[in-house]
ChimeraX commands (.cxc) that place a marker at each C-alpha (Angstrom):
marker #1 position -159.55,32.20,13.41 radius 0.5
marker #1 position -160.97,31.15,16.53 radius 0.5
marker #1 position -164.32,33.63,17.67 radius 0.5
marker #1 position -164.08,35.11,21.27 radius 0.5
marker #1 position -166.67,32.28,22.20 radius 0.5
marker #1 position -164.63,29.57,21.46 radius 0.5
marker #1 position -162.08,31.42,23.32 radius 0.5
marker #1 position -164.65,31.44,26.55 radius 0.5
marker #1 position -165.67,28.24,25.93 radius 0.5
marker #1 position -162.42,26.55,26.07 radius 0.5
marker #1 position -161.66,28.50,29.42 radius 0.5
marker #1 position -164.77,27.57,30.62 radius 0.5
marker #1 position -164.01,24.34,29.68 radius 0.5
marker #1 position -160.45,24.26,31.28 radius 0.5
marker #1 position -161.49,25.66,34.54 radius 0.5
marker #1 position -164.13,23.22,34.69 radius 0.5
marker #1 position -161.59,20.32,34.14 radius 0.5
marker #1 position -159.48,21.68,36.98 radius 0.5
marker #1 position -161.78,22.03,39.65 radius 0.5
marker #1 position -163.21,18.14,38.49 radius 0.5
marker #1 position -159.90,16.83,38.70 radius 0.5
marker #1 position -158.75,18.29,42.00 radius 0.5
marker #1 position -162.17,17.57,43.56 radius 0.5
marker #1 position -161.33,13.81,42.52 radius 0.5
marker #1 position -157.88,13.75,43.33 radius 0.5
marker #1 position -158.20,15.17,47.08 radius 0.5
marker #1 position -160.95,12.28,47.15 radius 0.5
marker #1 position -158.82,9.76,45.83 radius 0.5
marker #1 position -156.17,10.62,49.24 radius 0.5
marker #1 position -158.55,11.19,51.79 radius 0.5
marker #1 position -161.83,9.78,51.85 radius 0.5
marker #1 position -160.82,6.98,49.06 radius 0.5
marker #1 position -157.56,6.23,50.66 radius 0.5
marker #1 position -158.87,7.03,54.38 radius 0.5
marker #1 position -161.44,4.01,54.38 radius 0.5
marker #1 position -158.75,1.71,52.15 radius 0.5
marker #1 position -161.45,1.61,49.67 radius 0.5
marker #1 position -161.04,0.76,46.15 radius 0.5
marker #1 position -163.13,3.59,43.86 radius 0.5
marker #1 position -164.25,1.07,41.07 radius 0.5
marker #1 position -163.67,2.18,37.56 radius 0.5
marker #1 position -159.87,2.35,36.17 radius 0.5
marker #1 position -159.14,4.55,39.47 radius 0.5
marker #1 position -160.17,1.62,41.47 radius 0.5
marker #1 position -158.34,-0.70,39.69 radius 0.5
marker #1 position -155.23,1.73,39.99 radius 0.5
marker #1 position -155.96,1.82,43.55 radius 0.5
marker #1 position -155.83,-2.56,43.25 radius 0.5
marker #1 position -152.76,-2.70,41.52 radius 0.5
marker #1 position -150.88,-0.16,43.67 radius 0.5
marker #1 position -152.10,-2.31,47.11 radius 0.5
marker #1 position -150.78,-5.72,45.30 radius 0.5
marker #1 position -147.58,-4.15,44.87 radius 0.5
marker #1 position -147.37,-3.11,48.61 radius 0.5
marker #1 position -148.89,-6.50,49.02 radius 0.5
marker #1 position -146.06,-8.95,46.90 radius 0.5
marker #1 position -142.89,-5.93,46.64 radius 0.5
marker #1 position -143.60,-3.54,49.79 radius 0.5
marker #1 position -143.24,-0.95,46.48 radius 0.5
marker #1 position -145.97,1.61,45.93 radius 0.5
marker #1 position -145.92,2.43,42.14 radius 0.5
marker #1 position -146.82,6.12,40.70 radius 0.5
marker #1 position -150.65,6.24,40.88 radius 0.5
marker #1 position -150.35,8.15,37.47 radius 0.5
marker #1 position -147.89,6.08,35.87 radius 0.5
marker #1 position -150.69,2.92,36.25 radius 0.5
marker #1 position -153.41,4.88,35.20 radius 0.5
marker #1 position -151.92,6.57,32.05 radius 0.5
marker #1 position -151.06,2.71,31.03 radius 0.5
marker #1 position -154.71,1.51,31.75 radius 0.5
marker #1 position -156.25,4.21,29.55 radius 0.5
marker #1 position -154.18,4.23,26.74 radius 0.5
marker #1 position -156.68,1.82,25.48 radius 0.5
marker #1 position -160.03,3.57,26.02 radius 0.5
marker #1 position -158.53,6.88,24.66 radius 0.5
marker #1 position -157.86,5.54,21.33 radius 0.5
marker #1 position -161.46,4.40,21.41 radius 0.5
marker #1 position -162.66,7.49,22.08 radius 0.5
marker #1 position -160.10,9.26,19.52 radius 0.5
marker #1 position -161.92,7.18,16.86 radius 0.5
marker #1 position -165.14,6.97,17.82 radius 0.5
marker #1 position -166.65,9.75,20.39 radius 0.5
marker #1 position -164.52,12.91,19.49 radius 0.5
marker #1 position -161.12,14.45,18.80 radius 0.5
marker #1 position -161.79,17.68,21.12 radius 0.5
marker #1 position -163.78,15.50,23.85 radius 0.5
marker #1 position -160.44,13.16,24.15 radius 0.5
marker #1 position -158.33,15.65,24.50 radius 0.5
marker #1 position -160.13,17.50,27.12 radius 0.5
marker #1 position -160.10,13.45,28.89 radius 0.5
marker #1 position -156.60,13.38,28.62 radius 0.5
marker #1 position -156.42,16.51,30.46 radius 0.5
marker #1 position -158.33,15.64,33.03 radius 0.5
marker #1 position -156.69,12.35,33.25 radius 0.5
marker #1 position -152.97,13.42,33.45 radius 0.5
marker #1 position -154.07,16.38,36.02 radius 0.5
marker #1 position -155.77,13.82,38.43 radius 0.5
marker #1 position -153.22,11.71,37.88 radius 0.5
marker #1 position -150.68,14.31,39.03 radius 0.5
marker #1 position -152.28,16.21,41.34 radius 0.5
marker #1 position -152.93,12.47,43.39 radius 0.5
marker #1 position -149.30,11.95,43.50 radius 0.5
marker #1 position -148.89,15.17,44.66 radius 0.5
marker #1 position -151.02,15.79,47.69 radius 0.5
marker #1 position -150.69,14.23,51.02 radius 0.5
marker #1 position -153.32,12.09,52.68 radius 0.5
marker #1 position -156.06,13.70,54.70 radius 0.5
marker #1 position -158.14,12.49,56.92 radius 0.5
marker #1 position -161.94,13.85,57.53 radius 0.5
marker #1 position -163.29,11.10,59.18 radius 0.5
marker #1 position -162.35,7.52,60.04 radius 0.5
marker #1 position -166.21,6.15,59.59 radius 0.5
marker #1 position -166.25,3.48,57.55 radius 0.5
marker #1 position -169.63,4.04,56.21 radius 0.5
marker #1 position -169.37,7.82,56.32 radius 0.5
marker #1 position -166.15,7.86,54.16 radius 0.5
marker #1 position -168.53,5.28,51.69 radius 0.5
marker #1 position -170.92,7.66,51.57 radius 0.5
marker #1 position -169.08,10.48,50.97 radius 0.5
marker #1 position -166.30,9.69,49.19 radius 0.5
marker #1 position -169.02,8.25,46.56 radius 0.5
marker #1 position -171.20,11.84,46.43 radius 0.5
marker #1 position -167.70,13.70,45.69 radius 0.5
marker #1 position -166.98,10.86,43.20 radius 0.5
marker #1 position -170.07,11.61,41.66 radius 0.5
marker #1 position -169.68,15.51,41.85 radius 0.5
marker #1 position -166.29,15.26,40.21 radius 0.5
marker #1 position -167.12,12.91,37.33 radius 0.5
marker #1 position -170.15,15.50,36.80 radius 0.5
marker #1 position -168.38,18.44,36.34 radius 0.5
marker #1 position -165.75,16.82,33.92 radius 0.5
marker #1 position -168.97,15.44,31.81 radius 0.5
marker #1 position -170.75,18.77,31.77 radius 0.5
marker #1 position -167.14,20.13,30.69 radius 0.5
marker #1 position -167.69,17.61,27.47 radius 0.5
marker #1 position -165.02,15.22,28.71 radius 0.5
marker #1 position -164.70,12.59,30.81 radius 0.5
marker #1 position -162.35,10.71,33.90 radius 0.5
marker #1 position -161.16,8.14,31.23 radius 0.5
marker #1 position -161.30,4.40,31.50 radius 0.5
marker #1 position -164.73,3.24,32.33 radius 0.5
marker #1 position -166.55,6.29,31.06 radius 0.5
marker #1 position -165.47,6.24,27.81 radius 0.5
marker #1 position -166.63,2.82,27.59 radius 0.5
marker #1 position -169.95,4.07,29.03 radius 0.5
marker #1 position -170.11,6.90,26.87 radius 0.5
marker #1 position -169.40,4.93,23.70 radius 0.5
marker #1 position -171.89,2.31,24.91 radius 0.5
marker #1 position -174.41,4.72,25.15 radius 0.5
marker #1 position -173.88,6.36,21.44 radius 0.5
marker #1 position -173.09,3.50,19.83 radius 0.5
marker #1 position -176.25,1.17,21.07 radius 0.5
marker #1 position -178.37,4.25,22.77 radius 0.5
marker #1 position -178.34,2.29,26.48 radius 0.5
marker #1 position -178.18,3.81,29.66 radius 0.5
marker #1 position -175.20,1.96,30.41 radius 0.5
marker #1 position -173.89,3.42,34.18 radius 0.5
marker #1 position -175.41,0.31,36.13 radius 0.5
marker #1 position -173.59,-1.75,33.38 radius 0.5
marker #1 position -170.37,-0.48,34.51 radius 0.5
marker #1 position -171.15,-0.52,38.27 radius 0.5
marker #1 position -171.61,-4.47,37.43 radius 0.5
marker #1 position -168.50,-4.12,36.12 radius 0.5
marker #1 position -166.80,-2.35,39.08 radius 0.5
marker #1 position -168.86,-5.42,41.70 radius 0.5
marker #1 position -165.78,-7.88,39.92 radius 0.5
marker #1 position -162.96,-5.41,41.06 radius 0.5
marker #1 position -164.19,-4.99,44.32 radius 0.5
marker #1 position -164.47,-8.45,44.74 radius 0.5
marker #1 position -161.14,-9.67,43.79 radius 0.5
marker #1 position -160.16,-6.62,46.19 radius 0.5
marker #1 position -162.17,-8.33,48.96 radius 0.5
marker #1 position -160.75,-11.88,48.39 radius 0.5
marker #1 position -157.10,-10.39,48.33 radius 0.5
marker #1 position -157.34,-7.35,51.31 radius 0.5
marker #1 position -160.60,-8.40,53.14 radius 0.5
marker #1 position -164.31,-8.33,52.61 radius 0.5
marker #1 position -164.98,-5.34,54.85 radius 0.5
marker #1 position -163.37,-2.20,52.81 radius 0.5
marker #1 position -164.70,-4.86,49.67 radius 0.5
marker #1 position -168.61,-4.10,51.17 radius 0.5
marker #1 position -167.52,-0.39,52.10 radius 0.5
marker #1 position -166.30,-0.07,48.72 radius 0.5
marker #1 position -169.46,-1.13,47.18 radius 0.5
marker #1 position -171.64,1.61,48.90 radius 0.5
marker #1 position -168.96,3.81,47.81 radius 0.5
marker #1 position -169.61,3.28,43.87 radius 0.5
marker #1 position -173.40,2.58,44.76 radius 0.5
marker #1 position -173.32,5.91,45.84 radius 0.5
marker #1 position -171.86,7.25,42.70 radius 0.5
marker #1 position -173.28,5.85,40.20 radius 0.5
marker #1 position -176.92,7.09,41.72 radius 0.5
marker #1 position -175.84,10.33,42.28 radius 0.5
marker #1 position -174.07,10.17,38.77 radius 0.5
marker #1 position -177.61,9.41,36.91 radius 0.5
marker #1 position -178.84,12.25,39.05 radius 0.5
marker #1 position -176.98,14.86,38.23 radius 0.5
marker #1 position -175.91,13.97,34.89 radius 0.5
marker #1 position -179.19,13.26,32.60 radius 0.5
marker #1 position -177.78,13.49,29.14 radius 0.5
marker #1 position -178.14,9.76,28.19 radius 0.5
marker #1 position -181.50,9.28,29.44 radius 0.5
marker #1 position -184.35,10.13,27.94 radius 0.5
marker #1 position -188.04,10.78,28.25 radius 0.5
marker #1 position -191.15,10.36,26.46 radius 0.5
marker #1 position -193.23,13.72,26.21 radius 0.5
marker #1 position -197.14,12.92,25.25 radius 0.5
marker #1 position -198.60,16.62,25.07 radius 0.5
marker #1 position -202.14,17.28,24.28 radius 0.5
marker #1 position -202.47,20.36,23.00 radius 0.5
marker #1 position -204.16,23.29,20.68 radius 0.5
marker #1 position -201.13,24.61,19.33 radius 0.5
marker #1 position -199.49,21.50,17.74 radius 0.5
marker #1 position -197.59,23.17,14.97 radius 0.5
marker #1 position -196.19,25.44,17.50 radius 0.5
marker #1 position -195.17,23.33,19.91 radius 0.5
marker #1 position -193.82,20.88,17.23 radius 0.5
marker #1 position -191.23,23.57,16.19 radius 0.5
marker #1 position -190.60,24.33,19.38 radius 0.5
marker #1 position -189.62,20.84,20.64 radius 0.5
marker #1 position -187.88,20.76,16.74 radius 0.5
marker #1 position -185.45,23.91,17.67 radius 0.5
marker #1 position -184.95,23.07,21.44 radius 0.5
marker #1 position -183.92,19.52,20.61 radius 0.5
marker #1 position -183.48,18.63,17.34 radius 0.5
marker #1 position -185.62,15.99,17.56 radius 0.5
marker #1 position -188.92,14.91,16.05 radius 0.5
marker #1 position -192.47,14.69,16.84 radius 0.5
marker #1 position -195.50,12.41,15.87 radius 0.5
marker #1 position -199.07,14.10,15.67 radius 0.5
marker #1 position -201.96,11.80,16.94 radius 0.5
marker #1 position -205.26,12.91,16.70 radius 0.5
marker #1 position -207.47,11.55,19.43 radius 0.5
marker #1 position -211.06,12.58,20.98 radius 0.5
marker #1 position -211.10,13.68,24.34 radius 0.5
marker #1 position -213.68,11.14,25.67 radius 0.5
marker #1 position -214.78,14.12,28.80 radius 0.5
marker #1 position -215.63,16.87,26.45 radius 0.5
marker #1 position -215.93,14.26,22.72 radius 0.5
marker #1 position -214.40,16.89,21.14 radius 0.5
marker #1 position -210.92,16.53,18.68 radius 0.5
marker #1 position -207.57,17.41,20.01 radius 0.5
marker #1 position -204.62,16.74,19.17 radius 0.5
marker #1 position -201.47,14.60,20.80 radius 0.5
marker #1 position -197.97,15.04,20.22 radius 0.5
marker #1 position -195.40,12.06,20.41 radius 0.5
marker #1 position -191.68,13.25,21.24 radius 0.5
marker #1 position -188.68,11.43,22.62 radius 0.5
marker #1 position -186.29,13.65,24.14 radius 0.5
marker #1 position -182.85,13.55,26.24 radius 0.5
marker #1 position -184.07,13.67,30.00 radius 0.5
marker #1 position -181.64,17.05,30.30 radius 0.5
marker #1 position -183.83,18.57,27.38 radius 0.5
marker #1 position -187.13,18.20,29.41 radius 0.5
marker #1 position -186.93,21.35,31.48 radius 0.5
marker #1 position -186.83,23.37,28.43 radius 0.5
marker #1 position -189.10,21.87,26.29 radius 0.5
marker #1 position -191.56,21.97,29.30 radius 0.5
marker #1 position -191.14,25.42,29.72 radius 0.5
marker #1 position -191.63,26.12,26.35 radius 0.5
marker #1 position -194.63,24.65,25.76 radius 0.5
marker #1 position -196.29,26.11,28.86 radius 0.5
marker #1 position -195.48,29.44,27.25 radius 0.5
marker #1 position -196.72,28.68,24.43 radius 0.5
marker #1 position -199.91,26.92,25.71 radius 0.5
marker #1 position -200.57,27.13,29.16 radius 0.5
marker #1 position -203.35,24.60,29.01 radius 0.5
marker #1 position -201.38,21.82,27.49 radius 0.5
marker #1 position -201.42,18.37,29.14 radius 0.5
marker #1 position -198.06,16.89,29.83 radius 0.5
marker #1 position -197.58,13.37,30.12 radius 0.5
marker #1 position -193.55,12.28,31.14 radius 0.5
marker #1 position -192.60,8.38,30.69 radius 0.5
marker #1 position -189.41,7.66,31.60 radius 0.5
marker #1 position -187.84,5.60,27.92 radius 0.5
marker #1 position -185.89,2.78,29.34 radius 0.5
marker #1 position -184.64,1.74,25.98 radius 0.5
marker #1 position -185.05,2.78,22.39 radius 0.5
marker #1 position -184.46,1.49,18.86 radius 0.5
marker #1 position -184.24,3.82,15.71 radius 0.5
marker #1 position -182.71,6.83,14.72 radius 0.5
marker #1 position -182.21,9.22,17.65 radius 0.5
marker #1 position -180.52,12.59,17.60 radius 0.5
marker #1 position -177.23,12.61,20.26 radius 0.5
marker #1 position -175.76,15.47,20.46 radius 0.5
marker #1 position -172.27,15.62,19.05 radius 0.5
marker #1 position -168.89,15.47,22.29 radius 0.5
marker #1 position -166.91,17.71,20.50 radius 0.5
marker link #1:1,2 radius 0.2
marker link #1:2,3 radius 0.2
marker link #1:3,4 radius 0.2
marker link #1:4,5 radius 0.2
marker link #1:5,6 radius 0.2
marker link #1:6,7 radius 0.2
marker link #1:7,8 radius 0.2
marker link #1:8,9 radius 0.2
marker link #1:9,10 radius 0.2
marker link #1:10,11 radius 0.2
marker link #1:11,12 radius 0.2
marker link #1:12,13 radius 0.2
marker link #1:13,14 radius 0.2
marker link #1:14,15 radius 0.2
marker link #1:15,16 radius 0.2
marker link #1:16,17 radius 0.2
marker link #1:17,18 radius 0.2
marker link #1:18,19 radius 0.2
marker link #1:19,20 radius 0.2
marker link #1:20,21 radius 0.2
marker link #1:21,22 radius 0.2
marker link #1:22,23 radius 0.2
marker link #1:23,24 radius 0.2
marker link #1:24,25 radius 0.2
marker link #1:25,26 radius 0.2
marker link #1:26,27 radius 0.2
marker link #1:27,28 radius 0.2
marker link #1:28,29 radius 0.2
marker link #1:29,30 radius 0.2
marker link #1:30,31 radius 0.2
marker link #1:31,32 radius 0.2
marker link #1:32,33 radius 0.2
marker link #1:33,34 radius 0.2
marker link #1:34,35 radius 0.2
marker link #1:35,36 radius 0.2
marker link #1:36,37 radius 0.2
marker link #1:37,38 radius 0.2
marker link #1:38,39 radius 0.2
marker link #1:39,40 radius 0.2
marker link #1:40,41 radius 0.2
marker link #1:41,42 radius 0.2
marker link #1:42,43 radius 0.2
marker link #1:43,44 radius 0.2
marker link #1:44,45 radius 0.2
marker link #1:45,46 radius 0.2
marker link #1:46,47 radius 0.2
marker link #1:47,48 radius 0.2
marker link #1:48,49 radius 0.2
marker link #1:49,50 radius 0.2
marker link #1:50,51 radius 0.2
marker link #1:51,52 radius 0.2
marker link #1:52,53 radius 0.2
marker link #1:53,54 radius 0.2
marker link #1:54,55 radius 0.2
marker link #1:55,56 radius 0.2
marker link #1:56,57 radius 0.2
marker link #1:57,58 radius 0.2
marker link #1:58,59 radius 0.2
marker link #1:59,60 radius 0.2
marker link #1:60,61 radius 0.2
marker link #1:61,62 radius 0.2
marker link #1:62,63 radius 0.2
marker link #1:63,64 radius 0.2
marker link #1:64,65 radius 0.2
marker link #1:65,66 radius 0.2
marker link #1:66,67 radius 0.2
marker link #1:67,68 radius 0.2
marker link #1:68,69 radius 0.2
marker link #1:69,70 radius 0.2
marker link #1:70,71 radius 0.2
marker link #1:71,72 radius 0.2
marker link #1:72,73 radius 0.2
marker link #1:73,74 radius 0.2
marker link #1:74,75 radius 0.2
marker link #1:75,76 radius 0.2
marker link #1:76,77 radius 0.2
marker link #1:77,78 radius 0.2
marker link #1:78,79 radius 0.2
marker link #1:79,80 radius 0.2
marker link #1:80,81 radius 0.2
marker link #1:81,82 radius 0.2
marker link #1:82,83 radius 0.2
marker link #1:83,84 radius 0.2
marker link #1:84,85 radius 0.2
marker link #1:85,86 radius 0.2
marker link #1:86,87 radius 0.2
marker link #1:87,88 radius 0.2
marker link #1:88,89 radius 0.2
marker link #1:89,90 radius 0.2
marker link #1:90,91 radius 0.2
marker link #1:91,92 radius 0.2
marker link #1:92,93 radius 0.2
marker link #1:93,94 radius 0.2
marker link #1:94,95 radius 0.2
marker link #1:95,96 radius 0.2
marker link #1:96,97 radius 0.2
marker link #1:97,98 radius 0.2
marker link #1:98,99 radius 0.2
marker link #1:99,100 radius 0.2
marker link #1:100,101 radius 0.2
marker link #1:101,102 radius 0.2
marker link #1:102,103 radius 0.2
marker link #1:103,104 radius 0.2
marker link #1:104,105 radius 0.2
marker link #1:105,106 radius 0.2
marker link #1:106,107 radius 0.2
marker link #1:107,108 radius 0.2
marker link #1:108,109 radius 0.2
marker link #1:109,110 radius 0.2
marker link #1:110,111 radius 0.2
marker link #1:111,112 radius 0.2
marker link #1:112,113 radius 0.2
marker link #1:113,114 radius 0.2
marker link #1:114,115 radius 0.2
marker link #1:115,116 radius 0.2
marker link #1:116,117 radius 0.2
marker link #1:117,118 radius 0.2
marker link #1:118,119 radius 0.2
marker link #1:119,120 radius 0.2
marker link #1:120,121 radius 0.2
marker link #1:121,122 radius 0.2
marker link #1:122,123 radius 0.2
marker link #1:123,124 radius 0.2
marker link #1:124,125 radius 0.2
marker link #1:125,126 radius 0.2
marker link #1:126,127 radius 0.2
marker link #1:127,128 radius 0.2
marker link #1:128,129 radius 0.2
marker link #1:129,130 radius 0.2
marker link #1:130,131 radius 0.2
marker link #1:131,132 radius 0.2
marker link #1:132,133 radius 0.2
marker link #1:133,134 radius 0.2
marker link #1:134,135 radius 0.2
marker link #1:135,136 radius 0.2
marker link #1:136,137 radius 0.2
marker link #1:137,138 radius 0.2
marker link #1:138,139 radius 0.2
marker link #1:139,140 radius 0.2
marker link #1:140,141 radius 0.2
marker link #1:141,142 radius 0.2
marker link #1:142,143 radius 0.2
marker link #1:143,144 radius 0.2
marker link #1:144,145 radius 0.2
marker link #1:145,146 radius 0.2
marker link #1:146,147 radius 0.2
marker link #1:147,148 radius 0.2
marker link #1:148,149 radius 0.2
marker link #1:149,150 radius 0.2
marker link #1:150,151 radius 0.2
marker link #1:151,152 radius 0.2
marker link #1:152,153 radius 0.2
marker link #1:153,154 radius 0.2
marker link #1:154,155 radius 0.2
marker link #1:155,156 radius 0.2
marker link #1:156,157 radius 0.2
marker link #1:157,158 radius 0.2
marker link #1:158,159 radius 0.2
marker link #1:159,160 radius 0.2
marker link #1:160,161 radius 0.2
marker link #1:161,162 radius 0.2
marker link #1:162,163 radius 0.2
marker link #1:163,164 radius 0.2
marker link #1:164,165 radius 0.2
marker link #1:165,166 radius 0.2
marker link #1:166,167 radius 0.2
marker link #1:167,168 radius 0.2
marker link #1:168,169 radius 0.2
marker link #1:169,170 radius 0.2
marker link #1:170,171 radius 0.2
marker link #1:171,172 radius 0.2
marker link #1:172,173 radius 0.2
marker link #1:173,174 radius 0.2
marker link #1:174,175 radius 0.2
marker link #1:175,176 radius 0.2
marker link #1:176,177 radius 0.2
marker link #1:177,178 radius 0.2
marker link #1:178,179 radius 0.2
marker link #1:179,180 radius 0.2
marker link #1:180,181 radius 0.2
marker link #1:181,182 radius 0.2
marker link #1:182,183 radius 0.2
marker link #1:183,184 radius 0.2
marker link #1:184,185 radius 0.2
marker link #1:185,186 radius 0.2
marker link #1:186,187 radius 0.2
marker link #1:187,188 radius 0.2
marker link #1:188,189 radius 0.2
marker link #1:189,190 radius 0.2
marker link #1:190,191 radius 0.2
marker link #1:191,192 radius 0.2
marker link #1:192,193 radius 0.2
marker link #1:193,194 radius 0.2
marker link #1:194,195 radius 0.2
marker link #1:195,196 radius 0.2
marker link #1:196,197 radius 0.2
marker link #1:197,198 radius 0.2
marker link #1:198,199 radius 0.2
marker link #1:199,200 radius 0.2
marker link #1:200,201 radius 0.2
marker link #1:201,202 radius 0.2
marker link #1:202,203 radius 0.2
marker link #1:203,204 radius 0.2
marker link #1:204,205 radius 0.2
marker link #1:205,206 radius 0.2
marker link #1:206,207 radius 0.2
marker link #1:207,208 radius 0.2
marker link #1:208,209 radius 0.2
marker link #1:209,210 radius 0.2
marker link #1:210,211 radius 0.2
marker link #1:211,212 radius 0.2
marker link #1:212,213 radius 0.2
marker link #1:213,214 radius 0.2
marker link #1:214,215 radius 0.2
marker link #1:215,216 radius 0.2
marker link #1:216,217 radius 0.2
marker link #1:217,218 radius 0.2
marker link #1:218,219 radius 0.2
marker link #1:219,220 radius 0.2
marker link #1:220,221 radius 0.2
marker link #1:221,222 radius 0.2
marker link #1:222,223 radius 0.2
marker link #1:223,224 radius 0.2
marker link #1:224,225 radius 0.2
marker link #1:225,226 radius 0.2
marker link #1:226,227 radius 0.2
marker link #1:227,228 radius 0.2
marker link #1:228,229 radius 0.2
marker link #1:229,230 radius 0.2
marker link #1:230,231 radius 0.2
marker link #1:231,232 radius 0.2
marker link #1:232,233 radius 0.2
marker link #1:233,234 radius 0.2
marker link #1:234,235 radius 0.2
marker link #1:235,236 radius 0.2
marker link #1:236,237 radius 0.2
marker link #1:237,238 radius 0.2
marker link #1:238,239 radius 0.2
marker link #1:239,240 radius 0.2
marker link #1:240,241 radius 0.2
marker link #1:241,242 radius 0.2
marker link #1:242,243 radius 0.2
marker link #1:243,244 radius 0.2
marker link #1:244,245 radius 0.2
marker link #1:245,246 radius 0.2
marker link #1:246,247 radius 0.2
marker link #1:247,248 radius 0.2
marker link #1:248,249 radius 0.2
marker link #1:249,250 radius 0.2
marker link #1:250,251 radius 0.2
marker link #1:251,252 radius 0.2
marker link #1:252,253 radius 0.2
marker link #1:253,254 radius 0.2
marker link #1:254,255 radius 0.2
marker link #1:255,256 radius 0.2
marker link #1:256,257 radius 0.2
marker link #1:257,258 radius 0.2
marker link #1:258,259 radius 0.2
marker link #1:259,260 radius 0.2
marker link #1:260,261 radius 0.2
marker link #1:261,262 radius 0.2
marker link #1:262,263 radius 0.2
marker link #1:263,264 radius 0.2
marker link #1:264,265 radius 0.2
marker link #1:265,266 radius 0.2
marker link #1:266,267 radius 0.2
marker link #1:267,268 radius 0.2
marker link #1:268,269 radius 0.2
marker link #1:269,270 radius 0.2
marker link #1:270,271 radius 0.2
marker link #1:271,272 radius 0.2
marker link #1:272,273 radius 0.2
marker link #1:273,274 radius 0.2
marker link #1:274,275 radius 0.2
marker link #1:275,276 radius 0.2
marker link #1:276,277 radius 0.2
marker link #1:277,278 radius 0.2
marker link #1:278,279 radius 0.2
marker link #1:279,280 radius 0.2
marker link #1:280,281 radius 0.2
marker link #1:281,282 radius 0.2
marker link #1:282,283 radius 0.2
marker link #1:283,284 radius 0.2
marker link #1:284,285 radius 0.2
marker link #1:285,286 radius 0.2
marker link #1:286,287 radius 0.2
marker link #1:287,288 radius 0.2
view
């Protein structure tokens, strides 16, 4: 019997989904579709395949019809490997923005080239955020991100924007290399704004010196679920013993952990190192 948190959480959830998926889809027909730009990702390649028809058949094919085809793949990869409940939430969010793209008209904010780049890319962003604080995803390319980034631990957005450079540039060869450039700054855009907002896959090294080790450790321990290594080191100032503890943690995790331990000892030296890539075990957080 499901509590009344799961009920609120799957709302929450829902709601979440919604307001990612409309946000994306009013993109997709007016700053997207405004500057002829193609998004990147399976959206972008949507976006390719639907101008190639128009191109070869003067026919513009179902935006949702292509994209439900393209991520029929990817969702059976995520199915198997990332989550049952985090797929299905992805297929949500896919069929809605799939829908919802069909059904509203085109609208035009601006005709600025670089201003619909801009833009369109920071709403990009915002939308794929919400959906991956939701615990889902857009489909396509971020399921392959997110499995990349469970699977082998790698911060693997820039991958993907690699990735997104080939589309774009069989777009440019085929419909011209100015909405090809535009459409570059567009996913540029994104993707930055992307690792802004959305920190779960990074993560930082914490080196704390402190007088409450055993506190702190348990701390970091309940916050995180990760470990801790205790160094003991002489402060060359003072030569007197202290004590250093060695913690990896998710880059989203920081702002608690930090807050904790200045609670706990307000006179505790924080070192932050960004981890750029890692190898052994390392708690991840399950999707679903």
């Amino acid at each position: 019997m499901r509590t009344k948190n799961q009920v609120i959480d799957t709302i929450k959830r829902t709601m979440m989904i919604i307001a990612a998926s409309l946000i994306m889809a009013v993109n997709l027909k007016s700053f997207v579709r405004t500057g002829g730009l193609v998004p990147g990702g399976f959206n972008g390649l949507t976006v390719l395949i639907q101008e190639i028809c128009v191109l070869l058949w003067k026919v513009e094919p179902p935006f949702s019809v292509i994209n439900f085809i393209l991520n029929s793949i990817p969702v059976v990869i995520s199915f198997k490997f990332i989550g049952k409940k985090f797929t299905l939430y992805s297929c949500l969010m896919i069929v809605l923005t799939g829908l919802v793209t069909d059904l509203v008209p085109v609208y035009v904010v601006t005709t600025d080239p670089l201003l619909v780049a801009v833009f369109g890319g920071l709403f990009q962003a915002l939308a794929i955020s919400i959906c991956l604080f939701s615990g889902a995803t857009s489909g396509g390319t971020d399921f392959i991100a997110i499995f990349l980034s469970e699977k082998f631990g790698i911060d693997s957005w820039n991958y993907i924007f690699a990735g997104n450079v080939v589309i774009l540039a069989i777009a440019g060869a085929l419909f011209g290399w100015d909405k090809a450039l535009y459409s570059i700054i567009f996913q540029f855009t994104s993707t930055q704004v992307l690792q802004t907002l959305y920190k779960r896959y990074q993560k930082q090294t914490l080196l704390i010196v402190t007088g409450k080790p055993d506190e702190i450790y348990e701390g970091i321990r309940e916050i995180t679920n990760h470990d801790a290594t205790l160094i003991k080191g002489i402060g060359c100032y003072r030569k007197k013993e202290c004590n250093i503890l060695y913690s990896v943690v998710g880059r989203d995790e920081v702002r608690h952990v930090l807050k904790f331990v200045k609670e706990t000892d307000p006179d505790a030296f924080i070192n932050m190192i960004r981890t750029e890539s890692l190898s052994g075990r390392f708690y991840q957080r399950p999707n679903d």
